[in-house]
N, C-alpha and C positions, 0 to 999 in steps of 0.2 A: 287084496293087499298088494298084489305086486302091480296092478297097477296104478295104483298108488305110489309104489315109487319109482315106476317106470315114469311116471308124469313128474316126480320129485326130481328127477334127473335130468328128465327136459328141459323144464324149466332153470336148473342150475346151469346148463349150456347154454340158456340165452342172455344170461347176466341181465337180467333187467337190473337196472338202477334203483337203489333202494330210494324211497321217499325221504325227505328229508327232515328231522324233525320239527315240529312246528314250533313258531320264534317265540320266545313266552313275552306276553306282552305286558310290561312293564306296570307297575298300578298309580294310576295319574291321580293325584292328588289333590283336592277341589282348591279352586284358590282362594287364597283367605283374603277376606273381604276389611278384615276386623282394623284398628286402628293402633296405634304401637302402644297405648295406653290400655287399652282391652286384652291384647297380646301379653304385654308385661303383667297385667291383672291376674287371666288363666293361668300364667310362668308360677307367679307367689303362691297361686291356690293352691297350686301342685306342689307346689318345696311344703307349703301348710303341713300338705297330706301327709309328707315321708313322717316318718316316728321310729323308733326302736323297732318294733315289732315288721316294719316294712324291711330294715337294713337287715334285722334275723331271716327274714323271708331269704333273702337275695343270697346271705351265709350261705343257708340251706341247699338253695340251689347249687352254689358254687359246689359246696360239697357232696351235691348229688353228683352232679357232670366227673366230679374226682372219682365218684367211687362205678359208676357207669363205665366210664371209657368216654373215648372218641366214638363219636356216631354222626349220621348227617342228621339226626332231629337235635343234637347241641347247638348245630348248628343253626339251625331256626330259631330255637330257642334262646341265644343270645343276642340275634336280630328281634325278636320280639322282649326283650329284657332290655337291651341296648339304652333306650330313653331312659326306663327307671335307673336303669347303673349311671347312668350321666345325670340324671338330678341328683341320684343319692349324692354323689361325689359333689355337684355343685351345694348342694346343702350344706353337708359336711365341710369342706373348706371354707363357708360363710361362716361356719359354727367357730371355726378353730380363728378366724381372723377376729369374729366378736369376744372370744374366749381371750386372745391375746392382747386386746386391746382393753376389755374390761381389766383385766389382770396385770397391765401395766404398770410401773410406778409412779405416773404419772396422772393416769385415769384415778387413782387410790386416793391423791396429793388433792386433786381437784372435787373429787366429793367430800372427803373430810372437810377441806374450803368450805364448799357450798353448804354444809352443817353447821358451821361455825357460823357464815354469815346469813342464815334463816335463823341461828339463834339470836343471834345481836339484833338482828331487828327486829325479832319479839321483844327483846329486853328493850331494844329501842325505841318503839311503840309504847310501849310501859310508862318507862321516864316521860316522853312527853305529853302523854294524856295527863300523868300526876303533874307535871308543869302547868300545863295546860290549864288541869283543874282548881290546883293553889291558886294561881294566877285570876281567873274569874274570881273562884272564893274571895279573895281580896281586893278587887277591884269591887265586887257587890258589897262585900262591908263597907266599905270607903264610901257610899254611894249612898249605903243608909246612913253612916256614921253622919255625912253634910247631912242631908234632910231632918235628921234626928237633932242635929244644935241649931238649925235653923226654925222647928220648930219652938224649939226648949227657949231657944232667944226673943221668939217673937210671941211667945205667949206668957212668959213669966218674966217681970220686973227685974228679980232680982240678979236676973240668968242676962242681962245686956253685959256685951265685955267693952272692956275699958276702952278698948281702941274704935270701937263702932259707932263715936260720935262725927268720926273723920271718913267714915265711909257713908254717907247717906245716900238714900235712894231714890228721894225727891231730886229734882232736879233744883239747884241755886237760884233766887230773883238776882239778879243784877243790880 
């Protein structure tokens, strides 16, 4: 053992320089090839995903790291959480602007509207098909009512009216 630290001593008199730690090398990120429409697609897929039981998730942790302390694994763990914490939030504030604008008095005003006027043109469709269909109905009677005295006229003697000796249907000699 001693010389063991006979050498242990030596060596601290020659002050080698310590090595340097090595540089950590960054993690290069492949490049996305995708289109802003494919991008935007994956973006929605992902707000799809969050739900109640995700933002409970994320609670959780929060209150895990409270009840833990400071450590330097929070700290990774918040760089690996980081995305979901930044959808969640971006979900949620879509949620609260769609919230506040369905909930408008205005949004309210405009679909009552749009009930009122999907009723009226049911009712208004209604009235004019029965328009519509009176309208036929008496234009078809009217239609047999002619053929019906035209008949009656030219087949029985007694049924000629008084005035159809001035409408003839021969043509005049001259």
């Amino acid at each position: 053992m001693d010389e063991i630290n006979k050498l242990a001593l030596r060596l601290k008199g020659l002050d080698i320089p310590k090595m340097p730690e090595p540089l950590k090398i960054p993690d290069i990120k492949p490049i996305d090839r995708r289109s802003r429409a494919e991008i935007r697609e994956d973006f929605e897929k992902e707000l799809s995903k969050i739900d109640k039981k995700h933002i409970d998730d994320l609670i959780s942790f929060f209150h895990g790291v409270e009840e833990r302390g400071p450590d330097e694994s929070v700290e990774e763990q918040f760089l690996k959480e980081s995305e979901s914490i930044k959808n969640t939030l971006i979900k949620f504030s879509r949620t609260i602007e769609d919230f506040n604008h369905l909930n408008s008095e205005q949004e309210r005003k405009l679909s009552l509207k749009e009930q009122e006027l999907s009723l009226e043109a049911s009712h208004d469709w209604r009235e004019k098909f029965r328009l519509f269909f009176f309208r036929v109905l008496a234009s078809g009677l009217l239609v047999v009512t002619l053929f019906a005295i035209g008949y009656i006229e030219h087949e029985y003697d007694w049924a000629h009216l008084p005035m159809s000796k001035y409408l003839s249907v021969n043509p005049s000699k001259p």
